[in-house]
N, C-alpha and C positions, 0 to 999 in steps of 0.2 A: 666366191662372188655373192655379194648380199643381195634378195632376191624382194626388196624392198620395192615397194610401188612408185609408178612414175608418173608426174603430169603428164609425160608424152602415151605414155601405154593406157592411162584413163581417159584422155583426150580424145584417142581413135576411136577405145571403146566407144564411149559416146556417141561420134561421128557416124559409126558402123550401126548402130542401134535404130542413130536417129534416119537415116538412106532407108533402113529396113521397115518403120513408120512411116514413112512417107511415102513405100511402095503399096501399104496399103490405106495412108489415105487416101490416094487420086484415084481407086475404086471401090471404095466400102462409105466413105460420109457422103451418101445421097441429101441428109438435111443437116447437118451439126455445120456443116461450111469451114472448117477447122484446115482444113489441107493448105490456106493460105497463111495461116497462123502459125503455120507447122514450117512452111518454107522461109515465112521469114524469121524464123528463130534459128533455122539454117543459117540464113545469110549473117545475120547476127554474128553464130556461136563462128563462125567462118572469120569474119574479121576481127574478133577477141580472140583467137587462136592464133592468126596470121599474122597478129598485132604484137602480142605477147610470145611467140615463139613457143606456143603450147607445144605446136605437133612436130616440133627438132627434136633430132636426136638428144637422149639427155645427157650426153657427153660433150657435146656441142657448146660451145662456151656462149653460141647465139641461143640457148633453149631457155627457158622459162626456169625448165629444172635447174639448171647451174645459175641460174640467177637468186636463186631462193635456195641455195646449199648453206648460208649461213644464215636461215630465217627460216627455222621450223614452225613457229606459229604463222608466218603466214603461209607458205608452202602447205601447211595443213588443212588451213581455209580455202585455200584451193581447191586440192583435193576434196575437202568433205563439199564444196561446191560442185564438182565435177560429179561425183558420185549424186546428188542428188537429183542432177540432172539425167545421169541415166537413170532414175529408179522411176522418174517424173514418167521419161521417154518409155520405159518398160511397162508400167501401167496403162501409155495411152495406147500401146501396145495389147496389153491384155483386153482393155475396153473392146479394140476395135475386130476383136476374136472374140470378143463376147463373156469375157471372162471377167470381168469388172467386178466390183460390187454388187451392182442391180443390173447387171445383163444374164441373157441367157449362158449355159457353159455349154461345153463344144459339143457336147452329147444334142444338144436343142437344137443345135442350127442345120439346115438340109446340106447334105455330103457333097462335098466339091462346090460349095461358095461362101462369099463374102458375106459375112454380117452386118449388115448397112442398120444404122442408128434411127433409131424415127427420131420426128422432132417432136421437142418438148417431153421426152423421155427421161427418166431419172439417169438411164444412160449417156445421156447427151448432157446431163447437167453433171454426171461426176466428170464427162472429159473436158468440160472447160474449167470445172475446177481445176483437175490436173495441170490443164495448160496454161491457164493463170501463172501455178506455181510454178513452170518451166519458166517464164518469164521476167517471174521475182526473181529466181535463182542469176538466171541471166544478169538480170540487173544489175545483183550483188556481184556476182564475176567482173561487170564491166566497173562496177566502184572499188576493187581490189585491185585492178590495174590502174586508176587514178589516184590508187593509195601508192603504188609500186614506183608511181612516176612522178610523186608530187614533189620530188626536188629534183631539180634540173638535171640529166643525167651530166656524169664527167663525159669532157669530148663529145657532146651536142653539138658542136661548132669547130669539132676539130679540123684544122688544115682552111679554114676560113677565109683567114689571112694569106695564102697561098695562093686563093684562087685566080686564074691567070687574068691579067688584064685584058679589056677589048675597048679599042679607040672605040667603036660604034657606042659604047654606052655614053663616053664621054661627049660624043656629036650630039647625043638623043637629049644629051641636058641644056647642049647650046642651041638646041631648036626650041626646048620649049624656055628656054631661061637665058635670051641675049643679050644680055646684061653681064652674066658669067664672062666674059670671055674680054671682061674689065678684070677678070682674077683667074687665070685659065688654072689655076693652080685648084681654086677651089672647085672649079667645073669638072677635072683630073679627079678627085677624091670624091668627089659624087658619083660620076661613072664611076668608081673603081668598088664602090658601097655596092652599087647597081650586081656587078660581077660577083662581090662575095654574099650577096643575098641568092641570085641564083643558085652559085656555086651551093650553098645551102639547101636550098630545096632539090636539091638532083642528090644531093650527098644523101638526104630523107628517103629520098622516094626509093634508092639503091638499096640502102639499108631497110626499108621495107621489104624488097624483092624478096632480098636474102633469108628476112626472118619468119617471111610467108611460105618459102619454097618445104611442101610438104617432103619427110623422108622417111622410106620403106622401112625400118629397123627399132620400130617405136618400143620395145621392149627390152634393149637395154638396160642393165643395170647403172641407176644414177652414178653408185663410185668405179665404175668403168672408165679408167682414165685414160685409154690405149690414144693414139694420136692418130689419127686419120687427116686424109685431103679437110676435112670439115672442118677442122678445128687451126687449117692455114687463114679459114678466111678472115678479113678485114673488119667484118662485122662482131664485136662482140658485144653483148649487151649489158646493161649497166646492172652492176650487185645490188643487189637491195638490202639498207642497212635497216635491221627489225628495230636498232634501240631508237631510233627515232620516230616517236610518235607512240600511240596509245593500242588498243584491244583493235583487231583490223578491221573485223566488222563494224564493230560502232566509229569506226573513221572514214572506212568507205561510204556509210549512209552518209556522213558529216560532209563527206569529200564533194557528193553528187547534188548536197542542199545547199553547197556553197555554189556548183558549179564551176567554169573554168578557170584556172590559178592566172590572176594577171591582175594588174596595181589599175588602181582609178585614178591615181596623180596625176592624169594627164590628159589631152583632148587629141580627138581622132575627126578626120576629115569625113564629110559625108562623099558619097559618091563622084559626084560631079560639084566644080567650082560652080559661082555664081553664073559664069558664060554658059553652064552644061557645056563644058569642050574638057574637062579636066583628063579626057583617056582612058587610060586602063580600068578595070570596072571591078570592085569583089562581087563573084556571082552569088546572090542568096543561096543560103545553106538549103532552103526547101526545094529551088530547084534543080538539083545537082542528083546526083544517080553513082554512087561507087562501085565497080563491080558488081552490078544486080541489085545493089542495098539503096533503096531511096533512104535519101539521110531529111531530118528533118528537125525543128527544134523540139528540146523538154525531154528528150530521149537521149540516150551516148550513142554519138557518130565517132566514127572515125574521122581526121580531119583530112581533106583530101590531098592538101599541102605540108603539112609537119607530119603526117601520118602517127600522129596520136590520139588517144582516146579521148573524147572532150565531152563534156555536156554544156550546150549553150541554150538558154531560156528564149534571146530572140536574138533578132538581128544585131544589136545592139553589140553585144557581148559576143558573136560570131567574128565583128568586124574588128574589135578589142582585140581578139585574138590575131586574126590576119594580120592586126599589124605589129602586134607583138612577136610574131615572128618575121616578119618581116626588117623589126629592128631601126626602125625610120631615120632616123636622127643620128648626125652627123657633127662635129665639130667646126666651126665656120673662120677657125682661127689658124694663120698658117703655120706654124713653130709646134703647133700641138699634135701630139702622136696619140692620141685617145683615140678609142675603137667605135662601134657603133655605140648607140643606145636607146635600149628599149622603149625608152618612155619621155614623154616630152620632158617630164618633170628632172627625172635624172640629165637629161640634155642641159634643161635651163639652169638645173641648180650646176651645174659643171661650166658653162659659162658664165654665170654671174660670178660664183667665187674665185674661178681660174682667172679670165679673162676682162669682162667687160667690168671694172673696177674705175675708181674716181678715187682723189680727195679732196676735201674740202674743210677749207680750214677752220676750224672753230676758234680759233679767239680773232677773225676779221670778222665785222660786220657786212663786208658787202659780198655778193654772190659772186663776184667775178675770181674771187680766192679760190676756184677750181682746178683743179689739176689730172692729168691725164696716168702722170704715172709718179711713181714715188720720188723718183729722182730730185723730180721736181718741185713737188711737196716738201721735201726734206731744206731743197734750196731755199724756197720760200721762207721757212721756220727760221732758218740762220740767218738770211738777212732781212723780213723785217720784223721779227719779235728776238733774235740774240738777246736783247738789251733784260727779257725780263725770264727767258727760260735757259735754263743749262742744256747741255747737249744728250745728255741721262733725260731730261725730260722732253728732248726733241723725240728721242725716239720711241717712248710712249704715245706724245701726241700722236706721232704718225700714224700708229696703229689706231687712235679713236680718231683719224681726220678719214679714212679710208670709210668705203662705201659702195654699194652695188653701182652700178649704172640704170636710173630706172627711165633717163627719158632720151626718145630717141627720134630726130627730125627723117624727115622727110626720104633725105638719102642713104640712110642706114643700112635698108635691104640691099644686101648684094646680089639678090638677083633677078628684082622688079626695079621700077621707075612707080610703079602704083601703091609705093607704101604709103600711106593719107593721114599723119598723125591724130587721133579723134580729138584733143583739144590741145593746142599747140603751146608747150608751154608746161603744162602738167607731164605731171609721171604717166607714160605708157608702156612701158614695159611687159606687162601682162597680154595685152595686145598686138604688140612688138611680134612678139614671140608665138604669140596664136597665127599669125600672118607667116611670120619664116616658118614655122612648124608646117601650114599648111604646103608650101612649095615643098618642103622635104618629104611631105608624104605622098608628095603626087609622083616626085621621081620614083619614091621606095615603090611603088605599084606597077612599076618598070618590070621589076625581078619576077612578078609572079606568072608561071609559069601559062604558056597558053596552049600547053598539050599534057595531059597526063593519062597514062592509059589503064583503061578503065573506068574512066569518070566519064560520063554525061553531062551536060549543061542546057539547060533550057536555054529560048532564045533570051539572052539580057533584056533585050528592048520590049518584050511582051509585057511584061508589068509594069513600063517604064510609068507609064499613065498616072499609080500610086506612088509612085516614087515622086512623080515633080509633081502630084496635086497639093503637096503642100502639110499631107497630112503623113507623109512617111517620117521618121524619124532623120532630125539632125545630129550624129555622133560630136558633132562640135558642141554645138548646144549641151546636150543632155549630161555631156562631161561638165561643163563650167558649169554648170547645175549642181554635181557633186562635190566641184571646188571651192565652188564660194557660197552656196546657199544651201542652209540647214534643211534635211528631207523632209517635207511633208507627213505626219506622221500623227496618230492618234494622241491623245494627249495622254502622259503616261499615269499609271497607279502613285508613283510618288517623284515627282518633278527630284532631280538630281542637278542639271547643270543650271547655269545660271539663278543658283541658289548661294548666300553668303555663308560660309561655317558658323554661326550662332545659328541661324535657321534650323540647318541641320542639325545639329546637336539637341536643341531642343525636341528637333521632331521625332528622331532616330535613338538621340543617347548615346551614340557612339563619338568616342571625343575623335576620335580619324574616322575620317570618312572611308568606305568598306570601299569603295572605287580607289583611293589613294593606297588604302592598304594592299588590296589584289596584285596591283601595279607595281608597285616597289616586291612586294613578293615575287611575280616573275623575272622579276629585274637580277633579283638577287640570288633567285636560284638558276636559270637560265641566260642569263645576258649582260655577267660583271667583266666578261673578253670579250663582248664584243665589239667589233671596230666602229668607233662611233658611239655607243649607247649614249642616249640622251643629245648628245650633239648635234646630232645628222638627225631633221626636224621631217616629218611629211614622208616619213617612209612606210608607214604603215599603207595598207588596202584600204582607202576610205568607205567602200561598202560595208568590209570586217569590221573597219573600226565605230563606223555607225551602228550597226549590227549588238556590236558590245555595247554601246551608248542605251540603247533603247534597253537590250535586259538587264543591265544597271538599274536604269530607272522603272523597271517591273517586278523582277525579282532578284535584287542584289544577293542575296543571302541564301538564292541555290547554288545547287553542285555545278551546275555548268558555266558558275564564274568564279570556282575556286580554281584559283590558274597557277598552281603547284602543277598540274595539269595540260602540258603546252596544247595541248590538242584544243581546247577552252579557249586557246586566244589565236588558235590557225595556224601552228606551230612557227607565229610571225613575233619575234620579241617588238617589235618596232610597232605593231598595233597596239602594243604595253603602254608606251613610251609617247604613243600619238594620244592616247586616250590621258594619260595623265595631265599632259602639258593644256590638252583641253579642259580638261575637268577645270584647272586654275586659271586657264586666259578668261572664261568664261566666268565668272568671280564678279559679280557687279563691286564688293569690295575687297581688294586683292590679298593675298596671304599675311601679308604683315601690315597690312590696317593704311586707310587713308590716315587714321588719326594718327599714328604713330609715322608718317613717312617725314616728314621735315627733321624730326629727331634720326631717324637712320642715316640721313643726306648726313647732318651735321656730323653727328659721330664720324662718318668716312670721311671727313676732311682733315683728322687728325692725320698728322705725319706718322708719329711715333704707332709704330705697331702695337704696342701694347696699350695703352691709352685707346688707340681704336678700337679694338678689341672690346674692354674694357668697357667701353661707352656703348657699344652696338650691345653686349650682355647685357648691359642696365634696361635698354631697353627693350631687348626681346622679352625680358622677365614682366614687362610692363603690360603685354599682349592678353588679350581674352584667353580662356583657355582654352576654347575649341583651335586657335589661331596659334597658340604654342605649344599644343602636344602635336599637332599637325606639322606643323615647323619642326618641329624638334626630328620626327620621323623622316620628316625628306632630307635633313642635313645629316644625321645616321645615314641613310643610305648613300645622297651625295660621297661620304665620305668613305664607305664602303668602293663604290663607283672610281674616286678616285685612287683609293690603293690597290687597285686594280690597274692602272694606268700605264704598266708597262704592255698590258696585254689588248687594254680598247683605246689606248691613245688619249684619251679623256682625263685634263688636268680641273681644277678648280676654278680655275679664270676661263676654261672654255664652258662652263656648267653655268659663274655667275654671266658669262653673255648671253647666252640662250633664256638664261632663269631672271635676271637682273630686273627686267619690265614687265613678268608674269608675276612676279613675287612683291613689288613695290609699286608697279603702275604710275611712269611719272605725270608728274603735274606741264609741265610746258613743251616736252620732250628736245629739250636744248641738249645736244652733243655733252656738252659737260656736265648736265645734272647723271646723263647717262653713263658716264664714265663713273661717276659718286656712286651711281645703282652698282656697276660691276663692282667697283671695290668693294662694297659695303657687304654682299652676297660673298664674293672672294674670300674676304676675310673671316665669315662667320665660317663658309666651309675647309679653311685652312686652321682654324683654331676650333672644329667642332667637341675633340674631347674634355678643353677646357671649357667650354659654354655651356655644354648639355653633358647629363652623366651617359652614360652608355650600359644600362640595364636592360 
């Protein structure tokens, strides 16, 4: 039997050392005051144990140790964590015997007592050094578990879908939404969200018990595989894969500067509706009490609900997370079998392209050529333009007659009578959706839970005062703030976006700009399978991706925006991909030149493929140079991207729609100039190695 050290057998050590410290701070620090310091580093190391399954058996497929069996570097960080916490705890130890550096030794102190610290003693200043660094260490434990968990474990949500239905949720949404029950079908799927949101948080709070529940035998050897009742149970915890991601320490500090993992695409309700009648309430994180541990923000709490490790800055991002687990959003369509979804964004972009669709014909002049569904469109096409399109190019048009749904009257909501379109007539869909998202998240607040044992809660209403004086924070707000409005922010050392590539180049030298380079670098080494790249638009973290915007434009040409590197971009390819497509929408003149766009139209209106071709070459070759060695790199990659395309689904025609009006920017934005754009992009990247060499 290998006689090899275990996080469970250095965990107790610790635990045992730290009991033993603390019996004699609560009578030997008359002035240092460290004994509350001391306890709550207890309560701390207590729920990063509890959390992590430090103190299971290490056979135990719930322990920390079998989770880290195939991740020696990080199981070492651990470990060399764990250890320095006892050596911390063992010195504050020796201080408080008097055996410190600048204390007296045991021979000084009178026989049969305590050595009490005077204050302002060099004694008392080496024991808060020491416990500072208890602290940092702490810290680092708690960002090595946020490194542990930074991707969603497998079976987070297992059995979900199972959880039993209860009429009572579905009545709870026809009280507050009588409306619903014009669609009971929809009121039925609401409640039944309601049940697998709970079913979730009970399935959490279990799986915590388990992995809390301390056991006698901490000294097992880790390749002890013998099979015990322990290893029946339900609970196992998720493997932690080392190849993913960078050096653990320097990700864990990265992990806790970022704070908690959750998308900003999206907007969160504040507490209470306009009425203040909105119900269920999230209680502030400061006044909440876990098991003894006051949790609070700027620190790592345990979350009292998903029972994971988090650090949240302020409210704001507490409440982000609340509803990110909570999962808010629901599909509102009845044929559709889609699950929850986290984020309003992921909701909206799932019914815009699934469902809430139009077309609209482009070769009628009048508005009333709208149509509901293709069928219809199609019929349309045939009988009143037959005369001048073939049936090959019926069903192209249809594809560019198609279109989101962006505006939405009065009676829309399916679950109010109070949706007020803000100007009747115009696109609101943005709004739309801000309004249904809010109803959806007052139900999801249904699920959370209104007993968990061990938690304390202040009274709600105590603070209520700051909350409606107007100056508390609105989650609705402050989101549309990240969606639509560039951050406030210093002005930078060398402006980046909404610069034109001759600017650049003159200033920098670089014929590709080092943002377009980076970007297609990650792209290409980390995210040519993935589903989507480039297509699927706004998936990145708009904080992260801000984040990279601003040290772009400070310091492009450090190490921590070589993103060979995924750690460098949040180990998110999709903040790659957000940051690129900005770099170019943002273009006062766009990649392929205002001056040159009328020549690209024209070229795409040739039939003959090769002649198209042909003509779009002539005049890319006509292009600035900063504008064709840039062009020339993105359609290299493009075309990388798309011979990949049995693995990320990504063809050419789905790259020139996304790329088509970031890359040409039209002039009248008429449906068929836009169709000219996608060809015209189409075509360069289906004939890219006859156009540009590939060197």
């Amino acid at each position: 039997m290998s006689t090899e050290k275990t996080i469970s057998a250095t965990a107790h050590e610790y635990e045992s050392i730290l009991t033993e410290v603390l019996g004699f701070a609560s009578s030997g620090l008359k002035w240092a005051k460290i004994d509350e310091e001391l306890e709550d580093c207890r309560g701390r190391f207590s729920v990063w144990a509890a959390n992590m399954g430090a103190l299971q058996q290490p056979r135990s497929r719930k322990s920390l140790d079998s989770r880290l069996q195939s991740a020696p570097l990080m199981r070492s960080s651990i470990l060399s964590g764990l250890e320095r916490l006892k050596r911390s705890t063992l010195q504050i130890l020796r201080i408080l015997r008097g055996q410190g550096r600048s204390g007296k030794g045991a021979e000084d102190r009178p026989s049969g007592s305590n050595y009490e610290i005077e204050k302002d003693s060099p004694a008392q200043s080496e024991l808060q050094e020491v416990v500072l660094n208890l602290v940092a260490t702490l810290n680092h434990l708690f960002g090595l578990s946020v490194l542990i968990r930074r991707m969603r474990p497998k079976g987070r949500l297992c059995g979900i879908d199972k959880a039993p239905e209860n009429p009572r949720d579905t009545v709870t949404v026809l009280d507050k939404f009588p409306k619903a029950k014009q669609q009971e079908w929809l009121a039925q799927r609401l409640g039944n969200a309601i049940g697998k949101r709970r079913h979730f948080f009970e399935y959490r709070q279990q799986h915590r018990k388990r992995l809390g529940t301390k056991r006698n035998e901490p000294n097992v050897s880790l390749h002890d595989t013998g099979e015990t009742g322990l290893d029946a149970a339900t609970t196992i915890a998720t493997t932690f894969d080392e190849n993913v991601g960078g050096e653990p320490s320097a990700v864990a500090q990265d992990s806790f500067e970022r704070g908690s993992i959750f998308t900003t695409a999206t907007s969160f309700v504040s507490d209470f509706d306009d009425s203040r009648e909105m119900g269920r309430r999230i209680p502030d994180i400061s006044d909440m009490v876990l098991d003894g541990t006051v949790l609070d923000y700027g620190i790592p709490v345990e979350c009292p609900y998903c029972r994971t490790i988090q650090l949240f800055r302020n409210r704001l991002e507490w409440k982000k997370h609340v509803f990110s687990d909570l999962q808010p959003y629901v599909c509102t369509f009845k044929e559709c079998s889609a699950g929850l979804f986290f984020t309003r964004h992921e909701w909206l972009k799932h019914e815009l392209d699934t469902h809430r669709r139009r077309w609209k014909c482009i070769r009628c002049d009048t508005s009333k050529a709208v149509y509901s569904s293709e069928a219809d469109m199609l019929a349309h096409l045939r009988k009143i333009h037959s005369a001048t399109i073939t049936e090959n190019q019926a069903m192209v048009l249809l594809k560019a007659c198609e279109e989101p749904q962006f505006k939405f009257d009065s009676s829309a909501c399916p679950l109010c009578s109070e949706w007020n379109p803000p100007l009747p007539g115009a696109d609101n869909a943005k709004e739309f959706f801000r309004h249904l998202a809010q109803h959806q998240q007052q139900i999801a607040l249904e699920a959370l839970p209104l007993y968990i044992e061990g938690l304390q809660v202040k009274d709600p209403y105590a603070s209520e005062q700051s909350d409606t004086s107007g100056q508390g924070e609105d989650v609705s707000d402050a989101e549309e703030e990240d969606e639509d409005e560039p951050v406030k922010r210093e002005s930078p050392k060398k402006p980046l976006f909404g610069l034109n590539l001759q600017t650049l180049y003159q200033r920098d030298g670089l014929a590709i700009p080092m943002i377009v380079y980076q970007c297609i670098l990650a792209v290409d080494t980390f995210g040519l399978h993935t589903p989507g790249i480039h297509r699927l638009q706004g998936q990145g973290w708009a904080q992260q991706v801000q984040t990279l915007r601003t040290a772009f434009e400070t310091s492009p040409l450090g190490p921590s925006l070589d993103f060979r590197k995924p750690t460098n971009f949040y180990h998110n390819i999709h903040n790659a991909t957000d940051l690129f497509s900005d770099f170019f929408r943002e273009m006062p003149d766009p990649l392929m030149t205002r001056q040159h766009y009328g020549e690209f139209i024209e070229a795409a209106k040739h039939e003959n493929d090769i002649v198209r071709r042909d003509n779009l070459h002539a005049v890319i070759n006509g292009l600035p140079d900063p504008n064709y060695a840039t062009l020339r790199a993105v359609i290299l990659h493009f075309n990388r991207v798309v011979t990949n395309s049995a693995q990320n689904y990504v063809n050419a025609y789905d790259l020139a729609r996304v790329f088509g009006e970031l890359f040409l920017r039209p002039f009248t934005g008429d449906r068929a100039e836009t169709l000219l754009q996608i060809k015209a992009l189409q075509t360069i990247i289906e004939c890219t190695l006859d156009i540009f060499d590939e060197d």
